[in-house]
C-alpha positions in Angstrom: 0.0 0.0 0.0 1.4 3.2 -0.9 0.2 7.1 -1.0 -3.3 7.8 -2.9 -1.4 9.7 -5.7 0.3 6.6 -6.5 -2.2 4.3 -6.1 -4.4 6.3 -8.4 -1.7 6.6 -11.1 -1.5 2.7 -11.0 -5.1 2.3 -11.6 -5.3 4.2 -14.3 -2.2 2.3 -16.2 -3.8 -0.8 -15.5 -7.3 0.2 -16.6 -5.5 1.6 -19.8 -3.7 -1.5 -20.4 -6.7 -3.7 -20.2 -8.7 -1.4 -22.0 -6.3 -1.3 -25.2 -5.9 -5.3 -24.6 -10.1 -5.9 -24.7 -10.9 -3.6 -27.1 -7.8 -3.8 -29.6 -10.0 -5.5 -32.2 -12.7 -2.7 -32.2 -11.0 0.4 -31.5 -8.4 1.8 -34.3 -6.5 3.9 -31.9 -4.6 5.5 -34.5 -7.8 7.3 -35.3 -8.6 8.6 -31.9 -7.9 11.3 -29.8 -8.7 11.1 -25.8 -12.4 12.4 -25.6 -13.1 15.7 -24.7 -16.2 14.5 -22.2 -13.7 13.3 -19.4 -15.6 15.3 -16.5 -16.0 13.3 -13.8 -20.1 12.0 -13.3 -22.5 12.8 -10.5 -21.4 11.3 -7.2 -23.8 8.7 -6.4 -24.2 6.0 -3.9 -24.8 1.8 -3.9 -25.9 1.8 -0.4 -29.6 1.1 -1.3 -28.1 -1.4 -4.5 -30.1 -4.7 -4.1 -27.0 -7.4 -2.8 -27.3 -10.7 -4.0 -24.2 -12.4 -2.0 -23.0 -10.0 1.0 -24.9 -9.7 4.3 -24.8 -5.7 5.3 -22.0 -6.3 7.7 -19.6 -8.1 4.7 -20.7 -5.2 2.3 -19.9 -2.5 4.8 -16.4 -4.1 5.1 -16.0 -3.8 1.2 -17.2 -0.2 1.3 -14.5 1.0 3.4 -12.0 -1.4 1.8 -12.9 -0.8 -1.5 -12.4 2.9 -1.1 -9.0 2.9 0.6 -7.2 0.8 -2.6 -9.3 3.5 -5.4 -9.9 6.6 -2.6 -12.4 9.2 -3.9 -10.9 13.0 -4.3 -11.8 16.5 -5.2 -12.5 14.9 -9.2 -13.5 11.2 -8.8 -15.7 9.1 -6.7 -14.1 6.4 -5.2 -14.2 2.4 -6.0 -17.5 2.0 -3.5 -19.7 5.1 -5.0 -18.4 4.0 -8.3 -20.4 0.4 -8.0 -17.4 -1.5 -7.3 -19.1 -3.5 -4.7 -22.0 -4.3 -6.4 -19.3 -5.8 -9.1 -17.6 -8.0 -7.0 -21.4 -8.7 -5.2 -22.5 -9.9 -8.5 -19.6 -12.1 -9.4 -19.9 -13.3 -6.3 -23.4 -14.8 -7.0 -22.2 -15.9 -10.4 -21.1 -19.0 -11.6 -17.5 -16.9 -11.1 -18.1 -17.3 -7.2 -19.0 -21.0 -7.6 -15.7 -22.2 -9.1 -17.2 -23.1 -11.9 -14.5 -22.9 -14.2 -11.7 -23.4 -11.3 -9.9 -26.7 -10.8 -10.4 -26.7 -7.2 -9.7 -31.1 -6.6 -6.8 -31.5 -4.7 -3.8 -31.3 -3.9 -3.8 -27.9 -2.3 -0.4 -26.2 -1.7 -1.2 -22.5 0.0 2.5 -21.6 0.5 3.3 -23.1 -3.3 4.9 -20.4 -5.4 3.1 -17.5 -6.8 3.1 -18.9 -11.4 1.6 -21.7 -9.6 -1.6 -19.9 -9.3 -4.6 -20.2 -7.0 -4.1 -23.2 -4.8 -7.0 -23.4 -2.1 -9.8 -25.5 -1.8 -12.7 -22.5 -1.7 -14.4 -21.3 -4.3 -14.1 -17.1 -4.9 -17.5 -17.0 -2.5 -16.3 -19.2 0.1 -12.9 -17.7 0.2 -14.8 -14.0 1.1 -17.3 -15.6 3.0 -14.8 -17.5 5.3 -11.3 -14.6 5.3 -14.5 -11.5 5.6 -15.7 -13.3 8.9 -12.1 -14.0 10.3 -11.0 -10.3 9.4 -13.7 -9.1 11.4 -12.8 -11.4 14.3 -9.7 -10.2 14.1 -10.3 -6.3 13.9 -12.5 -6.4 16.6 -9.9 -8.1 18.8 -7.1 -5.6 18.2 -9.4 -2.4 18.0 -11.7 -3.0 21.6 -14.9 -4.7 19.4 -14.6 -2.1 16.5 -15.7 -3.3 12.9 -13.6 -2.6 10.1 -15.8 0.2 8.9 -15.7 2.0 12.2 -11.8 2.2 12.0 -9.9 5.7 11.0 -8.7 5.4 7.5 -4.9 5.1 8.7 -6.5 2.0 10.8 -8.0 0.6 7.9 -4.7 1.1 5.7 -2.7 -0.8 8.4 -5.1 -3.6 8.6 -5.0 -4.0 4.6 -1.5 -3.7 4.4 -1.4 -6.7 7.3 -3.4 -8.9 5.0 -1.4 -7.8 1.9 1.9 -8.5 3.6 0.4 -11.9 5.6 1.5 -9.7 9.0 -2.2 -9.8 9.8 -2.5 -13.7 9.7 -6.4 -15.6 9.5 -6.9 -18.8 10.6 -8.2 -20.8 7.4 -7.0 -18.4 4.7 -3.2 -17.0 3.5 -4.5 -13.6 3.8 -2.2 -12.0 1.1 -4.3 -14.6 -1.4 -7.5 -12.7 -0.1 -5.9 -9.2 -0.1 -4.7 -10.0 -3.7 -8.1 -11.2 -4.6 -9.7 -8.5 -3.3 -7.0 -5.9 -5.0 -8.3 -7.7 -8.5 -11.7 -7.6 -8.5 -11.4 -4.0 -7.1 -10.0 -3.2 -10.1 -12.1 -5.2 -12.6 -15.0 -3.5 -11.1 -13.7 -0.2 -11.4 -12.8 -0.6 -15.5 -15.7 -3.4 -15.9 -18.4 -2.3 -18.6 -21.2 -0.9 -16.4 -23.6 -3.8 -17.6 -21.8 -5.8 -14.9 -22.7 -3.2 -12.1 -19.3 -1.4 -11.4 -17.7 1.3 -13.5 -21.3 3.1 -12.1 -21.5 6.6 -14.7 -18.4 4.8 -16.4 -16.2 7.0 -13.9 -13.4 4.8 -14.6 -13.2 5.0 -18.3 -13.8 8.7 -18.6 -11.0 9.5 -16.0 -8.8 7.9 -18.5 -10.7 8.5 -21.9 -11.6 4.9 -22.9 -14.8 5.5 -25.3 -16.2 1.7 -23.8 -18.2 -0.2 -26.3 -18.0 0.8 -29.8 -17.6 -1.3 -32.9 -19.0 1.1 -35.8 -16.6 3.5 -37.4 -17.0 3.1 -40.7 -18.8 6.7 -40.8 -15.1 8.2 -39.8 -12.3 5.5 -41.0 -11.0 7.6 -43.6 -11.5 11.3 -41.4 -7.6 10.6 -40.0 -6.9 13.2 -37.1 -10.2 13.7 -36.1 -10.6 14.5 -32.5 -12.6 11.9 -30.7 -15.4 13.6 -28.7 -18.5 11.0 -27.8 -18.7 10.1 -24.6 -18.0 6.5 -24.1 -20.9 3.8 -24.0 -21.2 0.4 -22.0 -22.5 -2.8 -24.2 -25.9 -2.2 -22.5 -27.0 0.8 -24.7 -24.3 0.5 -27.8 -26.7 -0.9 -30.5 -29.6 1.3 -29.4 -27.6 4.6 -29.3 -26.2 3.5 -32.9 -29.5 2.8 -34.3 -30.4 6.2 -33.7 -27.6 7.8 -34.8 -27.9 5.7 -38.2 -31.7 6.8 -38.0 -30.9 10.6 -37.6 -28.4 10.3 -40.7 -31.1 8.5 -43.1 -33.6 11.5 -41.9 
């Protein structure tokens, strides 16, 4: 864990590399200039979001954790007002959450080396379920019955770097697996296409000009140089907002 300038600098290479990486086929980059609608969107909350997997008490957790690895400022909401927990809440109740395409049989090595990859008997839901409930155990041992929510931030930030550094040890999981877990799909649901319920007013692609999900531009292929201004669009509405621009051009 490191300072929140940092941190937000590394989310946004990371969004940008997988970005460029999901989108190569679609986008011709050579094309495109950042767009010009990069304000940031309305704050807006998930508190009231309906949660499919997390009781309140799990979700509060992710709220406050969530929000201390992408922290809001004086521009951008952070990762909890931007959906991120409904994301992971989501995949959580998915057949991502179930394992289903994991090989989770034994052998299970936890200490086995990193290129190894994942190497524990739960499932993505049971590994939350089971490291969220021993976290709070743990919190509320070391901070007289406080939850993790109820913590200052630099509190929190110690507690997360004790799970990211396995300092902070749990009982039936290698808490830097968790921690590094969590740090993923903290990010996925930050740069995710809103359809998947992070990425909430696609604050994470217009903070680093990623025009989202558009496969049409055979209207501008041969324009080279022309500034890129359309604000970008999720899978969701893509073929409806195209149909009526094609509608608008045959009127």
């Amino acid at each position: 864990m490191t300072s929140e300038v940092s941190r937000r600098t590394l989310f946004k290479a990371a969004g940008l590399a997988a970005g460029i990486a999901g989108a190569a086929a679609v986008v011709p980059q050579p094309v495109l200039a950042q767009s010009s609608d990069v304000s940031a969107p309305p704050r807006s909350t998930e508190k009231d979001d309906v949660l499919f997997f997390f009781n309140e008490e799990e979700a509060a957790f992710l709220r406050a954790a969530v929000d201390r690895l992408i922290p809001p400022d004086d521009k951008w909401p952070g990762a909890a007002d931007a959906g991120v927990v409904t994301y992971i809440d989501r995949q959580l109740a998915s057949s991502y959450g179930a394992g289903a395409k994991m090989y989770l049989a034994g052998p299970w090595v936890p200490d086995a080396p990193a290129e190894q990859g994942y190497q524990l008997r739960f499932t993505p839901a049971e590994l939350y379920r089971v490291a969220l409930g021993e976290i709070a155990e743990a919190v509320a041992k070391t901070h007289d019955g406080k939850s993790f929510a109820e913590l200052s931030g630099d509190d929190m930030d110690q507690v997360l770097k004790g799970l990211e550094s396995g300092d902070l040890q749990l009982p039936s999981v290698p808490s830097p697996v968790f921690f590094e877990t969590l740090l993923a799909n903290t990010i996925e649901g930050w740069f995710a296409d809103p359809a998947y319920g992070g990425n909430r007013d696609m604050a994470g692609w217009r903070m680093i000009g990623f025009p989202g999900a558009y496969a049409q531009y055979i209207d501008v292929v041969e324009q080279h140089g022309l500034d890129y201004t359309r604000p970008p669009i999720s899978i969701a509405d893509a073929p409806a907002r195209h149909m009526h621009s094609s509608q608008q051009k045959q009127g």
